[in-house]
C-alpha positions as CSV (number, residue, x, y, z in Angstrom):
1,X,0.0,0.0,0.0
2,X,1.1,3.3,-1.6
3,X,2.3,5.8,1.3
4,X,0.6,9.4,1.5
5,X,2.4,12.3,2.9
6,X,1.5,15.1,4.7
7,X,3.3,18.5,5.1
8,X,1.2,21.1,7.4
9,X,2.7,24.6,8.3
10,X,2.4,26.1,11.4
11,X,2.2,30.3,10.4
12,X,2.3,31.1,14.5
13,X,5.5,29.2,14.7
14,X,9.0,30.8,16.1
15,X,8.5,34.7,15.0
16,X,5.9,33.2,12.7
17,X,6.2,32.1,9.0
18,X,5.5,33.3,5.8
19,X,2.4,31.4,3.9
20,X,4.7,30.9,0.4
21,X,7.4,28.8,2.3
22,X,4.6,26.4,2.3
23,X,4.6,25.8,-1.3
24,X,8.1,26.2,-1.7
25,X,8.8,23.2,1.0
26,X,5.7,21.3,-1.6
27,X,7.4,21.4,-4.9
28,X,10.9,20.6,-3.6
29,X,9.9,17.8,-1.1
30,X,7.4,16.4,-4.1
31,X,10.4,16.8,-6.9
32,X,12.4,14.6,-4.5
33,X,9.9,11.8,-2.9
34,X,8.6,12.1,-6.8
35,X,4.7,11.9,-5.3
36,X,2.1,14.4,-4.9
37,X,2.4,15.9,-1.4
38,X,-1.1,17.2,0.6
39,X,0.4,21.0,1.8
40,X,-2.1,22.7,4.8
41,X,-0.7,26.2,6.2
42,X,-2.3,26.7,9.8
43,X,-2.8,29.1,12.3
44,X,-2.3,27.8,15.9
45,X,-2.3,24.2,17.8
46,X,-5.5,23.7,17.9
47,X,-5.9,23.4,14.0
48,X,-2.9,21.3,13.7
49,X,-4.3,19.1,15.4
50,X,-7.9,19.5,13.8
51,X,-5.7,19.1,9.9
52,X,-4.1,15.9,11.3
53,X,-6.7,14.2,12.4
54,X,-9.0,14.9,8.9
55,X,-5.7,13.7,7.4
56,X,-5.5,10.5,9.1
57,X,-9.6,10.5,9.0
58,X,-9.3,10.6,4.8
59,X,-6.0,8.0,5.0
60,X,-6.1,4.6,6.4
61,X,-2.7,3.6,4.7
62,X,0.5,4.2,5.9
63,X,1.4,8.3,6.2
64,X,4.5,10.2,6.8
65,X,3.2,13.6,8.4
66,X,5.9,16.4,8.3
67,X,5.7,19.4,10.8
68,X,7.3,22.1,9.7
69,X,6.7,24.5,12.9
70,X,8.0,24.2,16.9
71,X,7.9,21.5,19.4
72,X,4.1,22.7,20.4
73,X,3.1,22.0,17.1
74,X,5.4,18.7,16.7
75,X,3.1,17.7,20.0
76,X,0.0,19.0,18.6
77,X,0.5,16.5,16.0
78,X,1.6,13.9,18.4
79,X,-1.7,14.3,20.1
80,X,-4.0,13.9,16.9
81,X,-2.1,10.8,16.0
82,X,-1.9,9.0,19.6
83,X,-5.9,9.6,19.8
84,X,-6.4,8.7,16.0
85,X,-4.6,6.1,15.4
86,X,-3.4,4.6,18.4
87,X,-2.6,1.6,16.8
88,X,0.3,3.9,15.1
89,X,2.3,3.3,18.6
90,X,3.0,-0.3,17.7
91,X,2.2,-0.8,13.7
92,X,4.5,1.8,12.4
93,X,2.0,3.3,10.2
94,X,2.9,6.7,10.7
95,X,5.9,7.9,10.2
96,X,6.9,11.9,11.4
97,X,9.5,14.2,10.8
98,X,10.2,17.7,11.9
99,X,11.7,21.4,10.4
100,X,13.2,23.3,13.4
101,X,10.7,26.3,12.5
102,X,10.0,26.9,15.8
103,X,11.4,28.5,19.5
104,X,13.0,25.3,20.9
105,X,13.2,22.3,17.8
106,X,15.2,20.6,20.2
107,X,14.0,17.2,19.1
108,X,14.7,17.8,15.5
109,X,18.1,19.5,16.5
110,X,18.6,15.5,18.2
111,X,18.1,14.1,15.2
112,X,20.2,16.0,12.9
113,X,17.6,18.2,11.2
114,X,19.6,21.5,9.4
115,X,18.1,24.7,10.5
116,X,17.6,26.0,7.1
117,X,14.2,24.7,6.2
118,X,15.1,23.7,2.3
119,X,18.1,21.8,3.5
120,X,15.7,20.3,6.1
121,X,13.1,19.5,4.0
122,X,15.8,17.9,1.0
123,X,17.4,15.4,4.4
124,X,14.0,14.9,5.1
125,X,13.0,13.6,1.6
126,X,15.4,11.6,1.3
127,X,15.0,9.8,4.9
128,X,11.2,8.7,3.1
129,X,13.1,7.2,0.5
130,X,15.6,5.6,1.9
131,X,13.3,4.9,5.0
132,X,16.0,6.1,7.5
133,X,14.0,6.5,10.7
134,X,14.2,5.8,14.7
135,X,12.3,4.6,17.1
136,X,11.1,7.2,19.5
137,X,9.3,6.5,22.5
138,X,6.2,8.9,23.4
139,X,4.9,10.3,26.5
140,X,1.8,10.0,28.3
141,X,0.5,12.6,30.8
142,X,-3.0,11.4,32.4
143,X,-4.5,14.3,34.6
144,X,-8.3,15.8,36.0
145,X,-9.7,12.7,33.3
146,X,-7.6,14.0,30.5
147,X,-4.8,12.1,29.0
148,X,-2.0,14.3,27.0
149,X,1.0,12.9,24.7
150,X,4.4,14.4,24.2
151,X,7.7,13.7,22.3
152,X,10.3,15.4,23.6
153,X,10.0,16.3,27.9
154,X,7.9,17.0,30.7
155,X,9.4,19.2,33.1
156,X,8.2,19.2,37.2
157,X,8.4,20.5,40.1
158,X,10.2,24.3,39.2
159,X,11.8,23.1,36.3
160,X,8.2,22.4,35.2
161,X,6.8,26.3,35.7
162,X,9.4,27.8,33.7
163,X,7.2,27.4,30.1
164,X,4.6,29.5,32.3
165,X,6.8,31.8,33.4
166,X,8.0,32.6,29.8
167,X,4.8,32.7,28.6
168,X,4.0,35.6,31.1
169,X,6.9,36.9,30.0
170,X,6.1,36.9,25.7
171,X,2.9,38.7,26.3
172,X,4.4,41.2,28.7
173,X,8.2,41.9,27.0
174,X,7.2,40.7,22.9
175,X,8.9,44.0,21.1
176,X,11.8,42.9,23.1
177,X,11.7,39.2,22.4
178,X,10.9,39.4,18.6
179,X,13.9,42.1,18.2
180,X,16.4,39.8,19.9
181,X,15.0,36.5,17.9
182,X,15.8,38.8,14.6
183,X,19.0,39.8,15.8
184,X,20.7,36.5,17.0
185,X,18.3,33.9,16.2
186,X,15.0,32.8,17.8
187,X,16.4,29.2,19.0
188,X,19.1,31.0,21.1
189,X,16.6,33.3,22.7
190,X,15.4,30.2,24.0
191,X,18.1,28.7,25.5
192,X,19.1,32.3,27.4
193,X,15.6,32.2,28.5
194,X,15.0,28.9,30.0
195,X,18.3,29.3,32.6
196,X,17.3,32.7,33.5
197,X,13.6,31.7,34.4
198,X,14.6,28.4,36.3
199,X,18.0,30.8,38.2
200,X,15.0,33.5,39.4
201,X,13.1,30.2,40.6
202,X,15.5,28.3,42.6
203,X,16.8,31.7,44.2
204,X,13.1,31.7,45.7
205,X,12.8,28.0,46.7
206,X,16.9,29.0,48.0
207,X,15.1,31.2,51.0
208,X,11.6,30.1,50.9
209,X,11.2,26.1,50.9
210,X,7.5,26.3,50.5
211,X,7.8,27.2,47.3
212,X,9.0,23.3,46.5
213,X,6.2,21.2,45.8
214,X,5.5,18.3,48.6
215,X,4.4,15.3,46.9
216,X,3.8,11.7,47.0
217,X,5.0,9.1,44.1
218,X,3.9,6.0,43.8
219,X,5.7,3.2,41.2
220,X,4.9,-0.1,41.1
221,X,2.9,0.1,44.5
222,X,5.6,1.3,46.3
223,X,5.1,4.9,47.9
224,X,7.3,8.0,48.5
225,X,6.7,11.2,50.3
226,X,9.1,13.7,48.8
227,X,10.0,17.9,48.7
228,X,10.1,18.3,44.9
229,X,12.2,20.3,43.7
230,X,12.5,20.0,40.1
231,X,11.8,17.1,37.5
232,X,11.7,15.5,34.6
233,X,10.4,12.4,32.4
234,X,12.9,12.3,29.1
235,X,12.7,10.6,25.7
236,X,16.6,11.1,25.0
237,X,19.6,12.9,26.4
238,X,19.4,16.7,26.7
239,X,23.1,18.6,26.9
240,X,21.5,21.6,29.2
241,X,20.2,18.6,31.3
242,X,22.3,17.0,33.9
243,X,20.3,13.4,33.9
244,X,21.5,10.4,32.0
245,X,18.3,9.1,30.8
246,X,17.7,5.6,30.4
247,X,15.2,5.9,27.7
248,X,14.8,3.7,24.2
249,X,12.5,3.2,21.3
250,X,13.3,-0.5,21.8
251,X,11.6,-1.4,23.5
252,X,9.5,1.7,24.6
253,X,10.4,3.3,27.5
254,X,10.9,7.0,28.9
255,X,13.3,7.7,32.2
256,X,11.8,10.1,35.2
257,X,14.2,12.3,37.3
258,X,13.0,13.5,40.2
259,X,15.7,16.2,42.4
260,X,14.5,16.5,46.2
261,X,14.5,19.8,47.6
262,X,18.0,20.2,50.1
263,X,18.7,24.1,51.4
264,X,22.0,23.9,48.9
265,X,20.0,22.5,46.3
266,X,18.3,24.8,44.4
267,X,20.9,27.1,43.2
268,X,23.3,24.2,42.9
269,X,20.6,23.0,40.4
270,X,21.5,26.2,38.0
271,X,25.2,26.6,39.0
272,X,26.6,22.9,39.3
273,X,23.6,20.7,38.1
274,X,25.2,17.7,37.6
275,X,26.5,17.6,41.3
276,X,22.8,18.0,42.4
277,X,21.6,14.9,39.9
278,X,23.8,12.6,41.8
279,X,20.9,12.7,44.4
280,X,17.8,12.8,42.1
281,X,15.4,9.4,42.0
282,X,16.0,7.8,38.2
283,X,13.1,5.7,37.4
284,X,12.7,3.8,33.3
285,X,9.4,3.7,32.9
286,X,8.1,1.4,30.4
287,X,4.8,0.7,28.7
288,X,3.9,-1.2,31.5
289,X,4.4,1.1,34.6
290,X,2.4,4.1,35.8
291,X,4.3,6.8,37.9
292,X,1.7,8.8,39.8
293,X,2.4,12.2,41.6
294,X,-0.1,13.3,44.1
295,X,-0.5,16.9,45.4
296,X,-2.3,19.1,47.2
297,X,-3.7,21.7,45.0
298,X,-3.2,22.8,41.5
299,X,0.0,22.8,40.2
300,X,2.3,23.8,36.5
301,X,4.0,21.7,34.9
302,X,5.0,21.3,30.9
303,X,5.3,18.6,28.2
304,X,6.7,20.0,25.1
305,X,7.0,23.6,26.4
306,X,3.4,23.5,26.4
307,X,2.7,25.1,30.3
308,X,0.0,22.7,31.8
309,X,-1.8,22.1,35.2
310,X,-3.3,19.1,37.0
311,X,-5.2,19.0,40.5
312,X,-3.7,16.9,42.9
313,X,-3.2,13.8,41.0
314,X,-0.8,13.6,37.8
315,X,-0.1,9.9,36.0
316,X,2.9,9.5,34.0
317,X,4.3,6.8,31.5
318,X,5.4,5.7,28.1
319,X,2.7,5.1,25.5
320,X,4.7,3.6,22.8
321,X,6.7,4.8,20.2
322,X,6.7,6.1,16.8
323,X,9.3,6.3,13.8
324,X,10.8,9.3,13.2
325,X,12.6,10.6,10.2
326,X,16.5,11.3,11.1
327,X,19.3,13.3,9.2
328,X,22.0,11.7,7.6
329,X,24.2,8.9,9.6
């Protein structure tokens, strides 16, 4: 059975995209694959997600979806498929790839993606030919009756407010933001930002430990009463990370990192992190286990640098994996 492909443009992505580079990223990636190519330009998650799904709707062979916008949109697509198709976490039958259009890309940047978009979009042709893909594992967030999926991290604890925090931040200081994404490059913003917000943090949770979350975990029925002070559950090795995740496509699995809160420890987490992972909990979770967090109260956290919040109970675990399109070996 003939694949189909899909290419959908996120306009919102980044500093936001021009509508031609659409049909630009058409024509070159149908010249290469040598098949037509179904183009949607979109304006925001929400119809990402709305595109995908009418895409997978209309297609019951195998698809290659390509995302050429951010991690939220990468996710947004995620999401569509995982509630879709969830057969797709087993069978292989779709296949993704991403352009580093957006703030972060930081899972494309993994897997070798160039920044230029026609260079991408060329490596990424020829990955569908050559079918040169990886198994990725995917992750499953299960709060207040809803259940979320992600690809790349979900960050806890105070690690897990920053996305807030920057958001806050766009809306208040966007002049500023879009004038230093135009002068040194959006993705670099990014990684200025994310130490910044997470420094500010931990010098509050430095003099005022209630700031740290107190929580219980629970992982295969054993219990854990904790001071959180920052988390997260990975899909692959992060350098501004100090965790050694333990995470695979084969078989499916992602690896949780949980830091407890110590008086030295939170600005020891910005200044010497990987001193201050020596005393985090490392737990693989794989398709088979459920890591639960329970708290009083709502509470931030993110998965894919999307800010979210749960109420007092938050589930956590790996619901499969998906092939992804990777650059050249």
């Amino acid at each position: 059975m003939k694949q189909r492909t899909l290419l959908i443009l996120n306009k919102t992505a980044g500093l936001g995209q021009e509508t031609t580079l659409l049909e630009k990223l058409r024509r070159r990636l149908e010249g290469r694959i040598g098949q037509e190519v179904d183009a949607e330009s979109t304006e925001g998650h929400a119809q990402v997600t709305q595109v995908t799904t009418e895409f997978l709707r209309s297609n019951k062979c195998p698809v290659a979806i390509i995302v050429a916008g951010g991690g939220g949109t990468l996710r947004a697509v995620v999401e569509a498929v995982c509630r879709k198709r969830p057969a797709a976490l087993k069978d292989n039958s779709v296949t993704l790839a991403q352009l580093r259009l957006g703030s972060g890309n930081v899972l494309a940047k993994h897997f070798g993606i160039p920044k230029d978009p026609l260079k991408g979009i060329d490596m990424i042709a020829d990955g569908i030919k050559n079918r040169r893909t990886t198994m990725h594992p995917i992750i499953q967030a299960q709060h207040n009756k809803r259940i979320l999926y992600g690809a790349t991290l979900c960050g806890l604890g105070q690690f897990g407010k920053v996305p807030g925090d920057l958001a806050r931040w766009h809306e208040r200081y966007e002049r500023t933001r879009r004038f230093l994404g135009d002068m040194i490059g959006i993705e670099k913003v990014t990684l200025l930002e994310y130490p910044v917000a997470l420094l500010i943090r931990c010098i509050g949770c430095t003099f005022t430990p209630r700031c740290s979350d107190d929580i219980t975990i629970t992982i295969r029925h054993k219990h854990n009463d904790i001071r959180l002070l920052a988390g997260a559950i990975m899909t692959f090795p992060l350098n501004k990370l100090p965790f050694n995740p333990t995470a695979s496509g084969k078989p499916p699995s992602v690896s949780a990192h949980l830091i407890p809160w110590k008086p030295s420890s939170a600005l020891l987490l910005v200044i010497a992190p990987r001193f201050v992972s020596r005393r985090a909990i490392d737990i693989n979770l794989t398709t088979n286990d459920i890591l639960t967090i329970e708290e009083k109260g709502t509470h931030e956290f993110f998965l894919d640098e999307d800010p979210e919040t749960f109420n007092g109970r938050l589930s956590l675990g790996c619901a499969g994996r998906l092939p992804f399109i990777t650059g050249e070996k």
